[in-house]
C-alpha positions in Angstrom: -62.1 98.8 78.4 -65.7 97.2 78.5 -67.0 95.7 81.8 -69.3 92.9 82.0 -72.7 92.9 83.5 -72.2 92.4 87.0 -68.7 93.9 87.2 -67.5 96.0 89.5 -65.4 98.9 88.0 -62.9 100.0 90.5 -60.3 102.5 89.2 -57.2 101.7 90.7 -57.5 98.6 89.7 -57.5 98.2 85.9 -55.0 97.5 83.3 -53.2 100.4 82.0 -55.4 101.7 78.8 -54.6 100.8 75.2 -53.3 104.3 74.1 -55.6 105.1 70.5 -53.9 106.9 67.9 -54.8 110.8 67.4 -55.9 109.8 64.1 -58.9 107.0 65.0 -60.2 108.9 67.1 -63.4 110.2 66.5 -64.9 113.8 67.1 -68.6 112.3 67.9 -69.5 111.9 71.5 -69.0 108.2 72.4 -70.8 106.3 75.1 -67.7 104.6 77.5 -68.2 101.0 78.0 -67.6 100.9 81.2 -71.2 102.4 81.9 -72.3 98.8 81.2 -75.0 98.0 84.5 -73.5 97.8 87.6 -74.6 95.9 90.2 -75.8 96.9 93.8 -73.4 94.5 96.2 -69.9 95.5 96.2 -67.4 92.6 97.2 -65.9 92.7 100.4 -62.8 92.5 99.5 -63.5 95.7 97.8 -63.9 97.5 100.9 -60.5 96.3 102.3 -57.8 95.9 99.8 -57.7 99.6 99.2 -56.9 100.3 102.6 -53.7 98.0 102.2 -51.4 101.1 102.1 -52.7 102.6 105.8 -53.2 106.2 104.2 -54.3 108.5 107.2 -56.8 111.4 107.0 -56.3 114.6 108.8 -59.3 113.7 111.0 -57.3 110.5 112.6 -59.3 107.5 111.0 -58.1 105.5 108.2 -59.3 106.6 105.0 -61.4 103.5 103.4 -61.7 103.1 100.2 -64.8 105.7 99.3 -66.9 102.1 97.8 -69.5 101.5 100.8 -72.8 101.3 99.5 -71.9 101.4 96.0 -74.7 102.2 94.1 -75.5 101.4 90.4 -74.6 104.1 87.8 -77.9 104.3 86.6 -79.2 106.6 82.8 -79.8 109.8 84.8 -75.8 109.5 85.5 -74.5 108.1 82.5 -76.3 110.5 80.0 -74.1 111.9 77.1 -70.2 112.1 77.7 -68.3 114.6 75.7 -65.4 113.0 73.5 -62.4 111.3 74.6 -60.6 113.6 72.3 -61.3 116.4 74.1 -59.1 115.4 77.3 -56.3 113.5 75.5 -54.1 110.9 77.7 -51.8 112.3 80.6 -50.2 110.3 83.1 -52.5 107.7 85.0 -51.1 108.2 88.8 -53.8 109.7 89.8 -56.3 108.0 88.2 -58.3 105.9 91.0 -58.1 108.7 93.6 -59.5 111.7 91.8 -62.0 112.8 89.6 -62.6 116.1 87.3 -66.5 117.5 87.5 -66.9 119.3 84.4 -70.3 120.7 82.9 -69.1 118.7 79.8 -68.7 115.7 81.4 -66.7 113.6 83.9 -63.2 112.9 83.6 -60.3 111.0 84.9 -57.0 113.2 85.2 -55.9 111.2 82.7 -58.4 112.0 80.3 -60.7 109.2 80.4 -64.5 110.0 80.2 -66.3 108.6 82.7 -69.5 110.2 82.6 -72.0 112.9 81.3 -72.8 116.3 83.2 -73.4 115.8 87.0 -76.2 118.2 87.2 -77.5 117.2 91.0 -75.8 117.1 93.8 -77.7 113.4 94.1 -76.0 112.4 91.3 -72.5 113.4 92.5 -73.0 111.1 95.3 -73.3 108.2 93.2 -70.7 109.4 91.4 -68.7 109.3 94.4 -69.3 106.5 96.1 -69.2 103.9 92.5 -65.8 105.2 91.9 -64.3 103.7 94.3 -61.4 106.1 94.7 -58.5 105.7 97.1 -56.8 108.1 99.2 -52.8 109.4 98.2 -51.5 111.1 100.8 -54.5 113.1 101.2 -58.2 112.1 100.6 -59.7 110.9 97.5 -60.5 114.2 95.6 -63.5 115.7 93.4 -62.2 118.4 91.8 -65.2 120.6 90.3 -63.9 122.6 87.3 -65.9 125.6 85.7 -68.2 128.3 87.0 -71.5 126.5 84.8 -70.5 123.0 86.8 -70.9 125.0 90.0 -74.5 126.2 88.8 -75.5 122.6 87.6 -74.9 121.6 90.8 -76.8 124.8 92.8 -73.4 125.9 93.9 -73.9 129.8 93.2 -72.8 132.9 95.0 -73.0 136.4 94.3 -71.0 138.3 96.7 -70.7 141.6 94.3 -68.3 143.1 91.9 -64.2 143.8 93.2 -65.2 147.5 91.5 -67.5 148.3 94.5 -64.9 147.7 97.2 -62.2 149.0 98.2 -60.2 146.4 99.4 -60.5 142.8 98.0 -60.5 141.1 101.0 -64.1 142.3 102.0 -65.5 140.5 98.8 -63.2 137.9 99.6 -64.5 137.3 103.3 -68.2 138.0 102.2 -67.8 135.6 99.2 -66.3 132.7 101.6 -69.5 133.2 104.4 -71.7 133.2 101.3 -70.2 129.9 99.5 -70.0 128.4 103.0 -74.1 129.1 103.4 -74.8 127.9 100.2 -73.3 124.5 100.5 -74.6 123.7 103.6 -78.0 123.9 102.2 -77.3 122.3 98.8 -75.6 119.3 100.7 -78.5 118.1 102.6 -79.2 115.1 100.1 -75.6 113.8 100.3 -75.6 114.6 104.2 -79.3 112.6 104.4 -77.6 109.6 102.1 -74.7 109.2 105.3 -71.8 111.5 104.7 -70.9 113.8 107.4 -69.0 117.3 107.2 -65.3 117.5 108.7 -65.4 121.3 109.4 -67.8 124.4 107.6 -67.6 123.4 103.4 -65.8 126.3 101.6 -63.9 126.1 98.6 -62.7 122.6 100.2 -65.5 120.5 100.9 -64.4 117.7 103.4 -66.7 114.7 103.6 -66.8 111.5 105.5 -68.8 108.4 105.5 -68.8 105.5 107.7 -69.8 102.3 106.9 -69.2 99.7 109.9 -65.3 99.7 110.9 -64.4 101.7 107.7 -64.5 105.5 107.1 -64.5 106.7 104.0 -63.3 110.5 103.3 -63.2 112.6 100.0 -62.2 116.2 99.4 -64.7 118.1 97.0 -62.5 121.2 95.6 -64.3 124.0 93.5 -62.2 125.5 91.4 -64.3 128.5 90.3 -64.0 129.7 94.2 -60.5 128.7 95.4 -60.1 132.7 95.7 -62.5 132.5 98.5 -59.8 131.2 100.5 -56.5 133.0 101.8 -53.5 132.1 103.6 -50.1 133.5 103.4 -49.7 130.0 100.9 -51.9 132.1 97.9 -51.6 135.4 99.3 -53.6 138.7 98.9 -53.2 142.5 99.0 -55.7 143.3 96.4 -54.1 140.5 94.1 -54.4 136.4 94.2 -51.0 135.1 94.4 -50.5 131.1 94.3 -53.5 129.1 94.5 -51.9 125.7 95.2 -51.9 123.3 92.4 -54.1 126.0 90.5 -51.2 128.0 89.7 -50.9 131.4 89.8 -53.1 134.1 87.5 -50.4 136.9 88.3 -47.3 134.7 87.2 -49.4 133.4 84.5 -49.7 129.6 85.4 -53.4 129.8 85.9 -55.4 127.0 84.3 -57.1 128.1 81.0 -59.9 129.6 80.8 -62.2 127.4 79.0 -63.6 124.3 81.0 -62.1 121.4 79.0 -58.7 122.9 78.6 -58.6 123.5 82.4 -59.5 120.5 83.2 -57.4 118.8 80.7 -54.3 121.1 82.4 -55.7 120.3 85.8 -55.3 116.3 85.6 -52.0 116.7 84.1 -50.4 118.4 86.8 -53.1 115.7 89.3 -50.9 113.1 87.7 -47.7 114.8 88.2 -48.3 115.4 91.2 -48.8 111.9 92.1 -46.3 110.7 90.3 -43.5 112.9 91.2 -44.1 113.5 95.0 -46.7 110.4 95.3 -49.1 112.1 96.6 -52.4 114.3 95.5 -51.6 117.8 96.3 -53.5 119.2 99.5 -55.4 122.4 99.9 -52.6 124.0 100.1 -48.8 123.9 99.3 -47.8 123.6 102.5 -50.0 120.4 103.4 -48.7 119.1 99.9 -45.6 119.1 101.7 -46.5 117.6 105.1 -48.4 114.9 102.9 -45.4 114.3 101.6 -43.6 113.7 105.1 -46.4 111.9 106.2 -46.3 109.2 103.2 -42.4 109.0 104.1 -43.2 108.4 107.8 -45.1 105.5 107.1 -43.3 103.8 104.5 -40.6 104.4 107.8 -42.9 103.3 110.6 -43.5 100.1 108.1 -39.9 99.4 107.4 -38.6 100.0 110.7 -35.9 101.9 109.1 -35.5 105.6 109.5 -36.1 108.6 111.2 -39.7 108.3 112.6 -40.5 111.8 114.3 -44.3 111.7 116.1 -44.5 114.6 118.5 -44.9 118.0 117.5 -40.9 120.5 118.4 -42.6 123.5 120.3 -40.2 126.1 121.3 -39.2 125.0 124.6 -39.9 127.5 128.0 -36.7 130.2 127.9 -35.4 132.2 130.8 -34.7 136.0 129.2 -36.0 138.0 126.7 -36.8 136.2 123.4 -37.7 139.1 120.9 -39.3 137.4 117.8 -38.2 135.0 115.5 -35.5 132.8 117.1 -33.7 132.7 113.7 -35.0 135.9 111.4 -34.3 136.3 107.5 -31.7 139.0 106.9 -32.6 142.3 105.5 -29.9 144.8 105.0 -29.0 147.7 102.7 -25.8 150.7 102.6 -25.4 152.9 100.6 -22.3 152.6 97.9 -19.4 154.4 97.9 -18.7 156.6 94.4 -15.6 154.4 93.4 -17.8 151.0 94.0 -19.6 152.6 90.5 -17.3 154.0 88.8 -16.6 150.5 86.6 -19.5 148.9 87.2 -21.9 148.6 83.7 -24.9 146.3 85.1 -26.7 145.6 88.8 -27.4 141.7 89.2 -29.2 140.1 91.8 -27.8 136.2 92.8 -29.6 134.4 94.6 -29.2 130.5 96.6 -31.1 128.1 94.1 -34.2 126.5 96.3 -32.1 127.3 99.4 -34.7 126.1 102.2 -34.7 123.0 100.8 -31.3 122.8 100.1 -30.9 123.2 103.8 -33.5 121.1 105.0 -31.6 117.9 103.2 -28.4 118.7 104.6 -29.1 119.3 108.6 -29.4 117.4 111.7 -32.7 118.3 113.4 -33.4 117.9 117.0 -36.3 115.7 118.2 -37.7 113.8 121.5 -38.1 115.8 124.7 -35.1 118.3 125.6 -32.8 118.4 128.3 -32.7 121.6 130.3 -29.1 122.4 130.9 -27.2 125.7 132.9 -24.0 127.1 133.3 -21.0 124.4 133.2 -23.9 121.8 132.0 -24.6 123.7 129.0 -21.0 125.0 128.2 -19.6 121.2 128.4 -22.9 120.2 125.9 -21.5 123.4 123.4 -17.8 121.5 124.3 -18.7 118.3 122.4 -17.1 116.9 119.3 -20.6 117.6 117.5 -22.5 120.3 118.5 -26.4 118.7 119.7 -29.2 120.1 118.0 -30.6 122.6 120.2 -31.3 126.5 121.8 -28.3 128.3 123.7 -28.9 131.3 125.8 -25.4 133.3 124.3 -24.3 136.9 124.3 -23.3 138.4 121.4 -20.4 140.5 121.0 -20.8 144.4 120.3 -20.2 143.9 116.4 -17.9 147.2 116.5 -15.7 145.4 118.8 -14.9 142.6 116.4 -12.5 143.1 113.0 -15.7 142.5 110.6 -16.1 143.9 107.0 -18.5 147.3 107.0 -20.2 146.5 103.8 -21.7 143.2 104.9 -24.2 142.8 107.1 -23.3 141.6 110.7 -23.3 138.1 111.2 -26.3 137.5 112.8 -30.0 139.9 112.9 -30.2 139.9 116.8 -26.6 141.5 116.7 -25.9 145.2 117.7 -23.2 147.3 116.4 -23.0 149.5 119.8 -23.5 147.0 122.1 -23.8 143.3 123.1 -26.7 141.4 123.1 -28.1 138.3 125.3 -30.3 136.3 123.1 -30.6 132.5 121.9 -29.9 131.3 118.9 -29.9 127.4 117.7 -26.8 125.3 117.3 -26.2 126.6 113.5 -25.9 130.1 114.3 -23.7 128.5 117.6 -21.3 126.5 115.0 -21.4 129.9 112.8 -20.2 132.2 114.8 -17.5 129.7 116.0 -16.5 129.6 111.9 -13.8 132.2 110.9 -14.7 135.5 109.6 -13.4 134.2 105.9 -16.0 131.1 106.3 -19.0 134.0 107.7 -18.6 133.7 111.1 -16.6 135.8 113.6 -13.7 133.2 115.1 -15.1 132.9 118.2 -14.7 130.6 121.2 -17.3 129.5 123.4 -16.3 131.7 126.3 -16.5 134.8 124.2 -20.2 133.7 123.9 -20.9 133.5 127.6 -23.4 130.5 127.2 -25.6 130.6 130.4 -28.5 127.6 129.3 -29.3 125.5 126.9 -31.8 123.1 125.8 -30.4 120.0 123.7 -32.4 117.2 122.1 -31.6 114.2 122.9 -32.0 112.5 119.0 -31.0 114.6 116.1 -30.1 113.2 112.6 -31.6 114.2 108.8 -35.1 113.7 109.3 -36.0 115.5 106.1 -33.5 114.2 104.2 -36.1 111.8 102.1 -38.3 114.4 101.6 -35.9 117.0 100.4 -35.1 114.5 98.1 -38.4 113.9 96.3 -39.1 117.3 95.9 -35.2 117.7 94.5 -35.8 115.4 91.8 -39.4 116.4 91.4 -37.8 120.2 90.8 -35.2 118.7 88.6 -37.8 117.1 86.5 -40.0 120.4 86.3 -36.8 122.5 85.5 -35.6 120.0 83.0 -39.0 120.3 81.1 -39.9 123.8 81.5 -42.8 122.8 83.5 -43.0 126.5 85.4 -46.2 125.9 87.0 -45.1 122.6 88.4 -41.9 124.5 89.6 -43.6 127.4 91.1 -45.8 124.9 93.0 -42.9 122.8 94.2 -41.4 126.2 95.5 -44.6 126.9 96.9 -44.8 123.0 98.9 -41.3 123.3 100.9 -41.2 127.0 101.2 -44.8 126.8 102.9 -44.4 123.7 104.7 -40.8 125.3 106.6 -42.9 128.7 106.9 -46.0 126.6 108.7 -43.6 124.7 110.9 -43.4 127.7 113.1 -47.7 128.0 113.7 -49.0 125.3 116.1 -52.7 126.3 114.5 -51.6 124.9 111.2 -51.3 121.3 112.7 -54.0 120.8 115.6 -55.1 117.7 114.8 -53.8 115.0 116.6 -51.9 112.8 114.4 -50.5 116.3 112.5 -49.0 117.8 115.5 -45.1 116.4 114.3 -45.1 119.0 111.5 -45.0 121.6 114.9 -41.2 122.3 114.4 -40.1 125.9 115.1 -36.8 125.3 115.7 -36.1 122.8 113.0 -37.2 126.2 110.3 -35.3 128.7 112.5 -32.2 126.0 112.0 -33.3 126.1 108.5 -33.1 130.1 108.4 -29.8 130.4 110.1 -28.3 127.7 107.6 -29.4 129.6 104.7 -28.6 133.0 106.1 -24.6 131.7 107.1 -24.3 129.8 103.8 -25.2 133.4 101.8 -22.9 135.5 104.6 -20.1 132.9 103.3 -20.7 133.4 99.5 -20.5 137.0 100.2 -17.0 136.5 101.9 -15.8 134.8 99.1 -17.0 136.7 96.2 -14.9 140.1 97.8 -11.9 137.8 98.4 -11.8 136.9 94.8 -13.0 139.9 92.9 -13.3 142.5 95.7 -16.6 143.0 95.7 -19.5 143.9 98.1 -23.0 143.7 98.0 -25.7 146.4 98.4 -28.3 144.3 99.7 -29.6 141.7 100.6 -32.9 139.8 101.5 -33.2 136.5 102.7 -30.7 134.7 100.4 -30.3 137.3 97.8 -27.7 139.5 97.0 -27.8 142.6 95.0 -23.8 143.7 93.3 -22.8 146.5 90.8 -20.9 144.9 88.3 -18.2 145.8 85.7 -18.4 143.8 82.5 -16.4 140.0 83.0 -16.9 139.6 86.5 -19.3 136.7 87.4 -20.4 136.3 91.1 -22.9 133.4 90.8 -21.9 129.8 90.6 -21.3 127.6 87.9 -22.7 124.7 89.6 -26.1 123.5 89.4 -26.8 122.2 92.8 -29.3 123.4 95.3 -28.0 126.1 97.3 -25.3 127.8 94.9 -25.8 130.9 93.6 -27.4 131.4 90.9 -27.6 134.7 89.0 -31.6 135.6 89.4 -31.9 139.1 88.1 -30.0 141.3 85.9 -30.1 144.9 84.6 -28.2 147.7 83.0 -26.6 150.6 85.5 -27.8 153.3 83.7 -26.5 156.9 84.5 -30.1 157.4 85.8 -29.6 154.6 88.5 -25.9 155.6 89.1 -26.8 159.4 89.8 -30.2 157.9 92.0 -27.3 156.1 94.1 -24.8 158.5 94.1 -27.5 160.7 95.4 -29.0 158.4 98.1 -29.4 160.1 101.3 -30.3 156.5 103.3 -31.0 152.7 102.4 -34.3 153.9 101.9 -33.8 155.3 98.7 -31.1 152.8 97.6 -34.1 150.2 98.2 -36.1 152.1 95.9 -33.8 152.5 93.6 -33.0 148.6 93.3 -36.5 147.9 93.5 -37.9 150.4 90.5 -34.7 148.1 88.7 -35.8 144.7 89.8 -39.4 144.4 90.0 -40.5 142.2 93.2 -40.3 139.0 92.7 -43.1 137.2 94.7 -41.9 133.4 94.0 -38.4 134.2 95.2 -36.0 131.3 95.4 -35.5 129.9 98.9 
């Protein structure tokens, strides 16, 4: 793919690559071709055409393409590429808006070589700005791969040994302030050259240029120190959970260790990325998944078609006492009677296959400023053919008082046994316990539920049907292929992005305040958490049996053998059987000898080891 002297080489723009046999390829260091001399000007059109697709930046300004000032790849940058056989071809999405900084070399996530080591930071910002790399969903992205690329480039830290301390995140928090110092100081020749920082650099580095009416942003992301950074997306407790796109080193999906092979893994799952969910994966999972909303909301705004949702859901003012989550998780345990295990060979866990998303594909959500309604107002709004999306002030029966089954949990978390309860829930949990106590609910009719207030949205429909379906058939895909780090980090994208919807800090800036929806994941909750309660109903109907526990949307049964609880269906939302073990006479007697749920919870848990990806 030779350029001619005076050629502009622009990334997103070329011919899909003549694919090489494994066999011609040669094992000695090549020089590309397309380091032919470049020259100074860069067309205009080239600072326009890339823009074509209105990508917008967290910041609020368009995202140029990064090709202002495009300077001339010069011999200090070229030097001596590594081979092409050492990356060998992935998918090409993401080539044109991200690059792989190795101390090898250069790469684009498909594997092309672009150029030798980047051993300056000087040199990385010619490297940036002659690329000419688009935004996807998020900013262009430099993604620097190994800890020797990090010390080409002066980008060093030693914050100590995890031996000295005894808790992780101290080195954590002292390694972050200490990257954070060191950048700022080793950026000063790309900060002189005209880029500005968006935020303190960490293990992100967020850079902007501007270059008359056009801004031009990248993402610089530093592989070696990703750990630096935590949020309940990666987790911590002495222990690095999910790290995005990176994978997981606990759950085994980590990239390799050695450089190449990490960054060979690293552009295939770039490319994947972009090509299954069209977008380049963001710092974290959950802005992977409000990237993913966001490119769907403009191919909407575009079309005119759609469900275009622009202001940010924040739980509305409520009269009362709200105590926590509007809608929580269920967690519940009893203890089994002796003649539950007297048949039963094996304990199996079942849990509702990707259940958040599930549910965020099938329900209306609420949107647009909320009406304020009281007494008969409210009560006529619950009246109506189809219930609006919305809060209801109710009060919830004493759950003694109603003909419920003892070994399931009660319908709903806020729910006392002794005594009612005046709380609010949203319109699922109102349409629930409206259901009949076969279907998970408790048969009620609106009077029994004393509805006092309410807020209702005046639009509702599936805004997140489009996205659920993307990362559906993204899953599928992973699942179909055994990709489990592609899987885990799909789980990772709508899991997050529903658990972020409730924090207001997530989304501050301006044009991300839509992703603000606490009431659309405590919807998304109650769904899940009705949906299992109805499973649960039907399993005892047709093989009279009840669960021990559950969590969220899992369920834990003793078993005899020939008695399947999960579903044969392969749809989001069934059952499927997660977790399966033998009922020893060790377990039975630990059981049989439970004096609380606490020990039956550690008795299921020494069985089933914690599972930290779970399946909602």
């Amino acid at each position: 793919m030779a350029l001619k002297k005076g050629e502009q080489f622009a990334l997103f723009e070329v011919d899909e690559p003549e694919v090489v046999p494994a066999e011609t390829v040669t094992a000695e260091p090549v020089q590309p071709s397309l380091f032919d001399d470049v020259d100074d000007e860069v067309p205009e059109h080239a600072q326009s055409e890339a823009e074509s697709d209105d990508e917008t930046a967290e910041s609020g300004t368009p995202e140029a393409n990064v090709a202002a000032d495009e300077p001339s790849l010069d011999e200090e940058l070229r030097g001596s590429a590594p081979t092409r056989a050492s990356l060998p071809p992935a998918g090409e999405s993401a080539d044109g808006h991200a690059i792989i900084v190795t101390a090898a070399g250069t790469y684009t996530p498909s594997g092309q070589v672009l150029t030798g080591p980047v051993d300056s930071v000087e040199k990385l910002d010619k490297l940036i700005r002659w690329a000419t790399l688009t935004p996807l969903g998020a900013p262009a992205q430099i993604w620097v791969v190994g800890i020797d690329a990090c010390e080409m480039l002066g980008w060093t830290i030693d914050p100590g040994d995890e031996d000295d301390v005894d808790d992780m995140e101290v080195l954590r928090t002292r390694a972050a302030e200490e990257l954070t110092g060191v950048l700022q100081a080793a950026l000063t020749p790309m900060l002189t050259a005209g880029w500005e920082l968006r935020g303190d650099p960490g293990h992100v580095v967020h850079l902007s240029r501007t270059t008359g009416k056009f801004t031009s942003m990248v993402d610089i992301v530093i592989e070696p120190y990703v750990w630096t950074y935590w949020n309940k997306d990666f987790g911590w407790g002495n222990r690095v959970g999910d790290m995005g796109i990176l994978g997981s080193p606990t759950a085994g999906t980590y990239l390799p260790d050695d450089d190449l092979p990490a960054a060979q893994e690293l552009g295939r799952r770039l490319a994947w990325c972009a090509q299954h969910l069209g977008v380049l994966p963001g710092p974290t999972p959950a802005r992977t998944g409000a990237a993913v909303v966001d490119k769907i909301k403009r191919e909407r705004t575009r079309s005119g078609k759609g469900i275009v949702v622009t202001e940010a859901g924040p739980v509305p003012p409520l009269d009362g006492e709200h105590r926590g989550d509007l809608e929580p998780a269920v967690g519940w345990t009893r203890v089994p009677d002796p003649e539950e295990l007297d048949d039963a060979t094996r304990l199996v866990s079942i849990d509702q296959r990707a259940a958040y998303l599930a549910s965020a594909g099938m329900l209306e959500f609420g949107y647009g400023k909320p009406r304020h309604l009281r007494a008969d107002d409210a009560r006529d709004a619950a009246e109506a053919a189809k219930t609006p999306f919305g809060l209801w002030h109710v009060t919830l029966p004493a759950g003694n008082m109603l003909a419920l089954p003892d070994k399931l949990p009660l319908p709903h978390p806020h729910m006392l046994a002794d005594q009612p309860v005046d709380t609010w829930i949203t319109s699922v949990s109102l349409d629930a316990f409206r259901a009949p106590v076969a279907d998970g609910g408790i048969g009620a009719e609106l009077d029994d539920l004393d509805i006092t207030e309410a807020w209702v949205y005046p639009e509702q429909g599936r805004a997140l049907d489009k996205w659920a379906k993307i990362l559906r058939e993204a899953r599928k895909v992973a699942v179909d292929t055994d990709d489990t780090a592609m899987k885990r980090f799909l789980g990772a994208c709508y899991k997050g992005y529903i658990g972020r919807m409730v924090n207001p800090d997530m989304w501050t800036a301006k044009q991300m305040q839509h992703h603000h929806q606490p009431l659309w994941r405590a919807a998304i909750i109650a769904h899940c958490r009705w949906r299992g309660r109805r499973v649960a109903m039907r399993i005892a109907r047709e093989t009279g049996r009840w669960p021990l526990r559950t969590v969220t949307d899992s369920w834990v049964y003793p078993l005899p053998e020939g008695i399947n609880v999960a579903d044969d269906s392969d749809a989001l939302g069934k059952m499927t059987l997660e977790k399966h073990a033998a009922l020893t006479d060790d377990l039975v007697a630990a059981f049989t000898e439970a004096r609380d749920t606490h020990e039956i919870n550690l008795a299921i848990k020494a069985v089933f080891a914690d599972d930290d990806e779970g399946n909602n």
